[in-house]
Kinemage of the C-alpha trace (Angstrom):
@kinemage 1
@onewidth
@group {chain A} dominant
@subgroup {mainchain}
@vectorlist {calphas} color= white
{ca unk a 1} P -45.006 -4.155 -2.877
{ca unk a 2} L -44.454 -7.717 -3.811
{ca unk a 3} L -46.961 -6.822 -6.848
{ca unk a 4} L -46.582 -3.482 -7.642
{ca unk a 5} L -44.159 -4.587 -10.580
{ca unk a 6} L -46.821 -6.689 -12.350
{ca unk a 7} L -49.717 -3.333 -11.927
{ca unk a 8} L -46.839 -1.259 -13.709
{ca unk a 9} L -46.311 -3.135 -16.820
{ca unk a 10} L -50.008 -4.019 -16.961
{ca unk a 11} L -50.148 0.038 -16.980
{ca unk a 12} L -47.959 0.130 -19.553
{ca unk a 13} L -49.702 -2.521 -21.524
{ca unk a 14} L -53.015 -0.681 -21.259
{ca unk a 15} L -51.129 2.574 -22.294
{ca unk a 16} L -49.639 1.294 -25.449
{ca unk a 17} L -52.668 -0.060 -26.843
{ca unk a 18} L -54.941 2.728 -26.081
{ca unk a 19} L -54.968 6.570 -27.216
{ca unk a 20} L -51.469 6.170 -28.313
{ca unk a 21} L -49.515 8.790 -30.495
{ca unk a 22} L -47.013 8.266 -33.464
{ca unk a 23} L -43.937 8.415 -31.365
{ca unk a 24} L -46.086 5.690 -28.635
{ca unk a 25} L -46.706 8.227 -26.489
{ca unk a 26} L -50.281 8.731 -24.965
{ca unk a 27} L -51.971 11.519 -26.112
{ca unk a 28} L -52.700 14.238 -24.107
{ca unk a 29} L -50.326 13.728 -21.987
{ca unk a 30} L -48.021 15.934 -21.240
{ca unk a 31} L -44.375 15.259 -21.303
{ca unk a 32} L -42.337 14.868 -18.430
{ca unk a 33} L -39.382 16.747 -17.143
{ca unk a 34} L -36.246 14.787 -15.831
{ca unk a 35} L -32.821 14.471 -14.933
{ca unk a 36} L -31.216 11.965 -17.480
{ca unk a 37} L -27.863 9.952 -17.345
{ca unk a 38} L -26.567 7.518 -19.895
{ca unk a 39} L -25.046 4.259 -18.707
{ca unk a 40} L -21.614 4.221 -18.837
{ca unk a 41} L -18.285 1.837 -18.850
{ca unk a 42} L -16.277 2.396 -16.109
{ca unk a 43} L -13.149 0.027 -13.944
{ca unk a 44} L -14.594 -0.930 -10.776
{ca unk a 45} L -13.063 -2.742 -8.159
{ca unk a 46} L -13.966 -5.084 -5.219
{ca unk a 47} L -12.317 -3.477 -2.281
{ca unk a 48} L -11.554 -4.648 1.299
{ca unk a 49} L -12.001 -1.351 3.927
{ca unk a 50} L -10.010 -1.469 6.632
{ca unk a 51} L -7.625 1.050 9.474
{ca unk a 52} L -3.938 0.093 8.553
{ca unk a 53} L -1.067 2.208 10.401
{ca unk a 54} L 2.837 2.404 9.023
{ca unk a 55} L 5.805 0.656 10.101
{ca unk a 56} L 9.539 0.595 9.249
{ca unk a 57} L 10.813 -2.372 8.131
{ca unk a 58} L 14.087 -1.738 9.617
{ca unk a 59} L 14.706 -0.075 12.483
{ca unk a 60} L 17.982 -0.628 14.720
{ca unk a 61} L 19.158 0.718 17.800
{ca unk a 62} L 23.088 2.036 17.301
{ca unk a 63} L 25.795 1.111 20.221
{ca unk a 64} L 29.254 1.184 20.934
{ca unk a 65} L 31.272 -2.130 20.722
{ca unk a 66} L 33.700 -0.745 22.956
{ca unk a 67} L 34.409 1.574 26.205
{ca unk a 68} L 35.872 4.627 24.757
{ca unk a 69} L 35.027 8.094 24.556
{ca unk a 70} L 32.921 9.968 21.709
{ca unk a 71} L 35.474 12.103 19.413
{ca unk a 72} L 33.267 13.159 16.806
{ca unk a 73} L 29.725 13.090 15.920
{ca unk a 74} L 28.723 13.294 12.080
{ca unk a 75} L 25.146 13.306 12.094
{ca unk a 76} L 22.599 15.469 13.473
{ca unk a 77} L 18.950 13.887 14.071
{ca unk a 78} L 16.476 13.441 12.257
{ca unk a 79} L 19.093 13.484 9.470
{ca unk a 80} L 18.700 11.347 6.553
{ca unk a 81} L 21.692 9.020 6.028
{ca unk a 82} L 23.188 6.790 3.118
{ca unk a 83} L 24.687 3.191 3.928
{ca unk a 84} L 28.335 3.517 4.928
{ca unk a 85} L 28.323 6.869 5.759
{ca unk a 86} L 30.302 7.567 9.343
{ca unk a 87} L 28.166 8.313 12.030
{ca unk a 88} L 30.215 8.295 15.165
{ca unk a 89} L 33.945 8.125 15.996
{ca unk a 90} L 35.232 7.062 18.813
{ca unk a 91} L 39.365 7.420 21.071
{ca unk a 92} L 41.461 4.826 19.161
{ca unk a 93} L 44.589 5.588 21.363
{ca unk a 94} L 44.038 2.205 22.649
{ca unk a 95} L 43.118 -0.125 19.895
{ca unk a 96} L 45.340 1.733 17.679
{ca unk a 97} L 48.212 0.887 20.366
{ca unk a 98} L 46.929 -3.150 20.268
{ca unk a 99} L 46.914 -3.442 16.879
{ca unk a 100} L 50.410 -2.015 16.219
{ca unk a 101} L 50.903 -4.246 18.881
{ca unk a 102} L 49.192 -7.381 17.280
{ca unk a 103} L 50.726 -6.472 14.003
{ca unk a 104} L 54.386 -7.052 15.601
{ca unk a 105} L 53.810 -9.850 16.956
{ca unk a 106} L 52.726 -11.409 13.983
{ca unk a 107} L 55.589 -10.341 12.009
{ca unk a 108} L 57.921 -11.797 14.001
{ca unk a 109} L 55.906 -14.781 14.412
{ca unk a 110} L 55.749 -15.181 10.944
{ca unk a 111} L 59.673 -14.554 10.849
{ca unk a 112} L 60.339 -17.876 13.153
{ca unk a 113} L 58.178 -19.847 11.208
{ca unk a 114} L 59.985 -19.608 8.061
{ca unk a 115} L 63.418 -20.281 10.168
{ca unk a 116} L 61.929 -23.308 12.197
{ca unk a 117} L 60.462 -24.457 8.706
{ca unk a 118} L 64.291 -24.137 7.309
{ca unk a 119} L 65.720 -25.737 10.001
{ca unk a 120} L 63.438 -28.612 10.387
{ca unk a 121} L 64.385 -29.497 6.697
{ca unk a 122} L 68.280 -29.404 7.612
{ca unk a 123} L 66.750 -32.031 10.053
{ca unk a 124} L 68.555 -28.818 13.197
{ca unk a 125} L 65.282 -28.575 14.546
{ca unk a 126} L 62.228 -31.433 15.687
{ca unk a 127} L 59.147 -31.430 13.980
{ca unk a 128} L 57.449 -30.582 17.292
{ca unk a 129} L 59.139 -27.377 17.660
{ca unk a 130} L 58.033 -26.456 14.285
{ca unk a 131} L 54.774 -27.067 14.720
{ca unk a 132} L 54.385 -25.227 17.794
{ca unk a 133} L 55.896 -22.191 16.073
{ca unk a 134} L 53.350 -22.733 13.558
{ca unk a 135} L 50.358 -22.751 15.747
{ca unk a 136} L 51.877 -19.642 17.981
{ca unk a 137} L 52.005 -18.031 14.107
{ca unk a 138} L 48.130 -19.023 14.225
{ca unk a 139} L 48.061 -17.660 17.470
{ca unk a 140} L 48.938 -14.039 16.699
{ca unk a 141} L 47.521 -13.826 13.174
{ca unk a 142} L 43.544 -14.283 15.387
{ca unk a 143} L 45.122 -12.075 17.671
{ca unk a 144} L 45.710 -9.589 15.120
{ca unk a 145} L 42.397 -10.172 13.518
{ca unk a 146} L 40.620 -9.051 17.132
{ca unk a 147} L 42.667 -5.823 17.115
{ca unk a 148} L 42.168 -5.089 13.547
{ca unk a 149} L 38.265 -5.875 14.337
{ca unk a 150} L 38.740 -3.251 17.200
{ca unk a 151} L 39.984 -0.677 15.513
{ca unk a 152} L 37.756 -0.595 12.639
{ca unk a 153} L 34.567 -0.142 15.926
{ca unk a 154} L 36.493 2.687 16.449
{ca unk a 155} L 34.301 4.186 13.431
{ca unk a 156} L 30.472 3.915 13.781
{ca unk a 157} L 28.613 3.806 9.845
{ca unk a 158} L 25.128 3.354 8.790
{ca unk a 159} L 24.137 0.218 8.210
{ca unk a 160} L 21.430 0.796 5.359
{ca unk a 161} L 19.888 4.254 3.945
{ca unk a 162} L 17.486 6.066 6.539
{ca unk a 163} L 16.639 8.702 8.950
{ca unk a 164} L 18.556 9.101 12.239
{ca unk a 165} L 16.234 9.031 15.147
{ca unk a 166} L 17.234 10.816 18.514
{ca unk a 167} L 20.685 11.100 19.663
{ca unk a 168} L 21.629 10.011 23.328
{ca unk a 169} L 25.283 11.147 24.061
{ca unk a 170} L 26.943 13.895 23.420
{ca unk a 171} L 30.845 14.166 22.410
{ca unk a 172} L 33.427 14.235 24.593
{ca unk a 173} L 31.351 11.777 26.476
{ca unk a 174} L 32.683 8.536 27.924
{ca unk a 175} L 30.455 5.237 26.782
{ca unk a 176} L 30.478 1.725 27.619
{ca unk a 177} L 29.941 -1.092 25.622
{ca unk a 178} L 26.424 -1.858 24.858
{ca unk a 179} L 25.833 1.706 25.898
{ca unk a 180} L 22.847 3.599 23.334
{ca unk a 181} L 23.884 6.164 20.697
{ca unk a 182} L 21.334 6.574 18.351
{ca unk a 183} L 18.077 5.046 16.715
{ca unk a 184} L 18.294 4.249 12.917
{ca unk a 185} L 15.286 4.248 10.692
{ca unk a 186} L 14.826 2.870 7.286
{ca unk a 187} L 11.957 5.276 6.071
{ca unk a 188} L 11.799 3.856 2.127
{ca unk a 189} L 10.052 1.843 1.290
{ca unk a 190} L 7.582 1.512 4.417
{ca unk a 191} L 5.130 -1.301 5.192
{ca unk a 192} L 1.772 -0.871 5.828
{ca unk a 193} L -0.191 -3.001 8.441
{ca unk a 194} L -3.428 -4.140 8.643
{ca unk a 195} L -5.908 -6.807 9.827
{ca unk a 196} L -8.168 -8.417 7.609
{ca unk a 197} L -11.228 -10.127 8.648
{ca unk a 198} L -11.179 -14.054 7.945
{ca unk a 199} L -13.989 -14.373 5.039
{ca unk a 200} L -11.667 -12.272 3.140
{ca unk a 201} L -8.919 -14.667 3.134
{ca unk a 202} L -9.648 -16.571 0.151
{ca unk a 203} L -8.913 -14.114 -2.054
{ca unk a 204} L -5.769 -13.059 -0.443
{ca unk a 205} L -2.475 -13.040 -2.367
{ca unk a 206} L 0.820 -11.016 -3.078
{ca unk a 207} L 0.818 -9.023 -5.323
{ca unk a 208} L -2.724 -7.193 -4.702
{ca unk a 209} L -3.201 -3.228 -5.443
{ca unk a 210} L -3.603 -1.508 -2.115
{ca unk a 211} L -5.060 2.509 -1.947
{ca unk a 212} L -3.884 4.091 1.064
{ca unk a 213} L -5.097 7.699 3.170
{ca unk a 214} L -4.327 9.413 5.913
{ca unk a 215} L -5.770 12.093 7.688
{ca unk a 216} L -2.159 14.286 7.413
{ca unk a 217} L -2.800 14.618 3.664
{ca unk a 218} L -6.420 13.788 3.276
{ca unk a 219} L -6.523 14.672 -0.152
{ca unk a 220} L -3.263 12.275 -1.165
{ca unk a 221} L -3.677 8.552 -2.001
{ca unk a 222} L -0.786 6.512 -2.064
{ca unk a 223} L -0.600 3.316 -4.092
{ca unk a 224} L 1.278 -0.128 -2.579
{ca unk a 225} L 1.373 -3.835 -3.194
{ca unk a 226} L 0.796 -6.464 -0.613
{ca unk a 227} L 4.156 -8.673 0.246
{ca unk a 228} L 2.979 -10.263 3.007
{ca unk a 229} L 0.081 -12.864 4.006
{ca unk a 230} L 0.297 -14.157 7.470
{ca unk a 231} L -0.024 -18.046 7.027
{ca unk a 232} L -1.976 -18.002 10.782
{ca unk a 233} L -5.151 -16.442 11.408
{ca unk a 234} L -5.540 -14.880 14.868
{ca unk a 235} L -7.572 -16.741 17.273
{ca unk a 236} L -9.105 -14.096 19.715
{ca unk a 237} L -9.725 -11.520 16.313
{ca unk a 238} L -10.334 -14.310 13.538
{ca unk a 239} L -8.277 -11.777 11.024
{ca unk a 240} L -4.960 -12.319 8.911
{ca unk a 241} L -2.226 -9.828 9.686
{ca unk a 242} L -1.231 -8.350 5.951
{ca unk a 243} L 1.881 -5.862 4.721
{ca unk a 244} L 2.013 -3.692 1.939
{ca unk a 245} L 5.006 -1.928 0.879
{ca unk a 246} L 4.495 1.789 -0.015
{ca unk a 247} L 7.125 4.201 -1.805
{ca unk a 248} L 8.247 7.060 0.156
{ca unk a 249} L 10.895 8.840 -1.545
{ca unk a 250} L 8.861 12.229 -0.854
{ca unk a 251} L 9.422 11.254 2.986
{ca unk a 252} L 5.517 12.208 3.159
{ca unk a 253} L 4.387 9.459 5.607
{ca unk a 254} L 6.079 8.226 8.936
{ca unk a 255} L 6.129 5.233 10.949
{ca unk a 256} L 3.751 5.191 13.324
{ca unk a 257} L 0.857 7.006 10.854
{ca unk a 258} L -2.717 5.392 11.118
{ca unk a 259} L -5.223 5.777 7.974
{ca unk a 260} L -7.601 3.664 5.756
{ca unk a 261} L -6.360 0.870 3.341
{ca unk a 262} L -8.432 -0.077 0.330
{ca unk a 263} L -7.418 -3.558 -0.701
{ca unk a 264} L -8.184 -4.060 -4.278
{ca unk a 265} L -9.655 -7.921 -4.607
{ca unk a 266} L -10.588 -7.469 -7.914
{ca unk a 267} L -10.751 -5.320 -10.450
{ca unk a 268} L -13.420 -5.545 -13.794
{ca unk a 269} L -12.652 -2.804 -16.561
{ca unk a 270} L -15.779 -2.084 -19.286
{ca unk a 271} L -17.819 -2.504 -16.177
{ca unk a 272} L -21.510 -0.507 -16.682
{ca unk a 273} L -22.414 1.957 -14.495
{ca unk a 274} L -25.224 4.807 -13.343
{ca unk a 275} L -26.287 6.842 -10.769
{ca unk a 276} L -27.185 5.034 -7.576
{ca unk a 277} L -30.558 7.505 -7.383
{ca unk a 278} L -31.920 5.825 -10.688
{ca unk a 279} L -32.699 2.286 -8.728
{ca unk a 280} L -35.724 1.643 -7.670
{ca unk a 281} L -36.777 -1.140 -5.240
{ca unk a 282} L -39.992 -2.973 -6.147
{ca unk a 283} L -40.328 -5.420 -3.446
{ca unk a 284} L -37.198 -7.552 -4.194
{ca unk a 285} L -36.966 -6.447 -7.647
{ca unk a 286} L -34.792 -3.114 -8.685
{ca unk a 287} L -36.254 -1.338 -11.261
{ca unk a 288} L -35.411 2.103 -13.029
{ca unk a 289} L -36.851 4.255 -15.922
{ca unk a 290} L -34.919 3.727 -19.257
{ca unk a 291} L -35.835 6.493 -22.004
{ca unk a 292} L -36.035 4.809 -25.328
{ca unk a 293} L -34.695 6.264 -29.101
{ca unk a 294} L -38.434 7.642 -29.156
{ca unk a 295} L -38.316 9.603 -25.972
{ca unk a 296} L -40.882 7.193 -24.470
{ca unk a 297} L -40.013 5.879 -20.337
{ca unk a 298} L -39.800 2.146 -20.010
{ca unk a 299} L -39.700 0.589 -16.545
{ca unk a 300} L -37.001 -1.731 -16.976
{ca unk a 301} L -35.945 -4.761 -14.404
{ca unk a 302} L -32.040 -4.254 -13.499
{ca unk a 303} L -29.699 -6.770 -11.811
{ca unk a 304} L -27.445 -4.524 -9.976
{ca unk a 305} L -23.590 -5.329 -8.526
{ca unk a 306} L -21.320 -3.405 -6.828
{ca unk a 307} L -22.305 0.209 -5.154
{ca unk a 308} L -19.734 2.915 -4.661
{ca unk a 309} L -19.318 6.934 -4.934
{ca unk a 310} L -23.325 7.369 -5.447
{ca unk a 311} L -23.036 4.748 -8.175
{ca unk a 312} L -23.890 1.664 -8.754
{ca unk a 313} L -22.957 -1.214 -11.195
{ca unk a 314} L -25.700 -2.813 -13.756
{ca unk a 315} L -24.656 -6.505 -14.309
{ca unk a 316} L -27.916 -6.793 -16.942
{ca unk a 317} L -30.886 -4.749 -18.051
{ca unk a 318} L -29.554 -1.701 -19.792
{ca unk a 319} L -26.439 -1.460 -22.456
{ca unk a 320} L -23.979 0.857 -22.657
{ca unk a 321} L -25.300 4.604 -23.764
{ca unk a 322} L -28.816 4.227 -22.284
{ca unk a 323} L -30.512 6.714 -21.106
{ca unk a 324} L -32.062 6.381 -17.508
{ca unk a 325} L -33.874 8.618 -15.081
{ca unk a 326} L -31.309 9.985 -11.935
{ca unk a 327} L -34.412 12.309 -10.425
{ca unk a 328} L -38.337 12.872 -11.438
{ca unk a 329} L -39.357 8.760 -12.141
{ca unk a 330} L -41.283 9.351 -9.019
{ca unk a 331} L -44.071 10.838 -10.928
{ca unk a 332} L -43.471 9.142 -13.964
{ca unk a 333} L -45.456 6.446 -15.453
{ca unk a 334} L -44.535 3.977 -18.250
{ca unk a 335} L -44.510 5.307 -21.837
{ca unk a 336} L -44.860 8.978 -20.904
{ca unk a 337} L -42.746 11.325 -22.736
{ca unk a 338} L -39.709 12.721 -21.607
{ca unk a 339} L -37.818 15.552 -21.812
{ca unk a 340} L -34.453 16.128 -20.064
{ca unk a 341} L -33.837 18.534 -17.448
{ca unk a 342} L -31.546 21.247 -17.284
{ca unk a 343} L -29.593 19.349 -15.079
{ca unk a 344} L -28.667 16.720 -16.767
{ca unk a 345} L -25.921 18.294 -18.575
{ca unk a 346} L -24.088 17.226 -15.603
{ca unk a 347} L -24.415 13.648 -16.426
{ca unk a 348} L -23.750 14.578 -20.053
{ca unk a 349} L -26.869 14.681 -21.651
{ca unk a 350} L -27.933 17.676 -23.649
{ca unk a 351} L -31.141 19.384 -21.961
{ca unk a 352} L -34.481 19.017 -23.739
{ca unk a 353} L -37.045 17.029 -25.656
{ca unk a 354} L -35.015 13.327 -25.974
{ca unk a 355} L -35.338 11.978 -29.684
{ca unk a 356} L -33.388 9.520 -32.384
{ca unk a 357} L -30.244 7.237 -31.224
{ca unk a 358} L -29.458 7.438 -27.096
{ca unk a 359} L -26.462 5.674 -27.760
């Protein structure tokens, strides 16, 4: 195999200088019938493979700060909820009843202040006793900030804009403090999660394009941005724990969703590319046919880059708008005529004898 290379173009050496036609064809010999593709520029990017599943980046579990009972419920689940907006009341016959309470005291407080503070100038009073009417003033103005802090518990909001998960009481219902109410999930933006095998590291970074699918809308791809490189590496998997933050306004995906991410490492525009089919391997060389202006096959040495789709990128050998052979090289020999196959108005090429500029 390792010479089969050098026999070709000695072939095609003998065939160019012997019994050759105007157009460097051999004579005699009949043309041959191919499927054609030019070589085209095309983006193509580096990409990492790898299974990444979605999380919410905020996700709380809602309790009542106090022992009361459930009045009123606003929200039903699975609900979707802006910040601020009320969620549960609770009984405030209680801490209404301390904070009217509170506020009282504090009044009057406030009241003997100001007349100790008179007096003590009139030199009726010591300074002692109007100090400790000032710090019983301090006293019930805390005390007043605790029932005021009460009584604003008695109203449950949401603390960002999300989706309310399952309820757990019911109203009417007597709860405790600490006691569960309801889950809280910040659906928009989403992170996705993967793991990412150590040799990729290097090239990790914020900022990177990342394509990701999932098998509850196969035939969507949703775009996100990586905005979050783990600074360890973990030492039983040797990967890097990444996040990527995806849109979802259309609530389309859901925590807990597994799929594929496609980390884009780089990305070369004006790259050239042709069908993967047109390589072939001559030992360690790749090789393909290239149809010159004349119509003629060449067997041209390719160095080849990155494969995807049933493509594959040229790196050097061929130049934009050549013509190459996808199927029928097989039984093609160098400087044979060609003529292009009905099929390869697929790749673009218009079917039939091949003749003046391919580009």
């Amino acid at each position: 195999m390792k010479y089969s290379w050098i026999i070709i173009l000695i072939g095609a050496a003998v065939l160019s200088g012997c019994g050759q036609g105007g157009d460097g064809a051999p004579e005699g010999m009949p043309p041959a019938n191919a499927i054609l593709a030019r070589a085209v520029k095309e983006s193509v990017k580096d990409t990492v493979e790898l299974v990444g599943s979605i999380s919410a980046r905020d996700k709380i579990t809602i309790v009542s700060e106090l022992d009361s009972t459930v009045t009123t419920i606003h929200v039903k689940e699975g609900q979707k909820v802006k910040k601020g907006e009320k969620l549960f009341e609770l009984d405030d016959v209680r801490t209404g009843a301390s904070l009217a309470e509170a506020e009282a005291a504090y009044k009057l407080a406030q009241l003997s202040h100001k007349r100790n503070e008179g007096l003590l100038k009139n030199n009726t009073i010591s300074q002692q006793t109007c100090d400790e009417s000032e710090a019983d003033l301090k006293s019930k103005k805390a005390r007043l900030g605790l029932a005021e802090d009460n009584q604003s518990k008695t109203v449950i909001t949401a603390a960002f804009a999300g989706m309310a998960g399952e309820r757990s009481v019911s109203s009417g219902q007597f709860v405790t403090r600490g006691q569960k109410l309801l889950t809280l999930v910040k659906t928009d933006p989403l992170d996705i999660i993967g793991d990412i095998p150590e040799r990729y590291t290097a090239g990790l970074a914020n900022g990177l394009k990342v394509e990701f699918k999932t098998d509850a809308y196969p035939e969507k791809l949703f775009s996100a941005l990586v905005i979050y490189v783990s600074p360890t590496l973990d030492t039983g998997s040797r990967t890097v724990r990444i996040k990527a933050e995806v849109s979802n306004g259309d609530g389309l995906l859901r925590p807990g969703m597994f799929g594929r991410m496609s980390i884009v490492m780089e990305q070369r525009d004006n790259s050239l590319v042709i069908p993967e089919s047109c390589i072939q391997m001559q030992g360690s060389n790749k090789m393909l046919v290239r149809v010159n202006k004349a119509g003629i096959s060449e067997f041209v040495p390719v160095t080849t880059g990155r494969r995807f789709k049933s493509r594959v990128e040229i790196l050097s050998g061929l130049e934009e708008g050549d013509l190459v052979v996808v199927e029928g090289w097989q039984k093609m020999g160098p400087g044979m005529s060609v003529i292009a196959a009905p099929e390869s108005a697929d790749y673009g090429v218009t079917p039939g004898p091949v003749s003046g500029d391919t580009k």
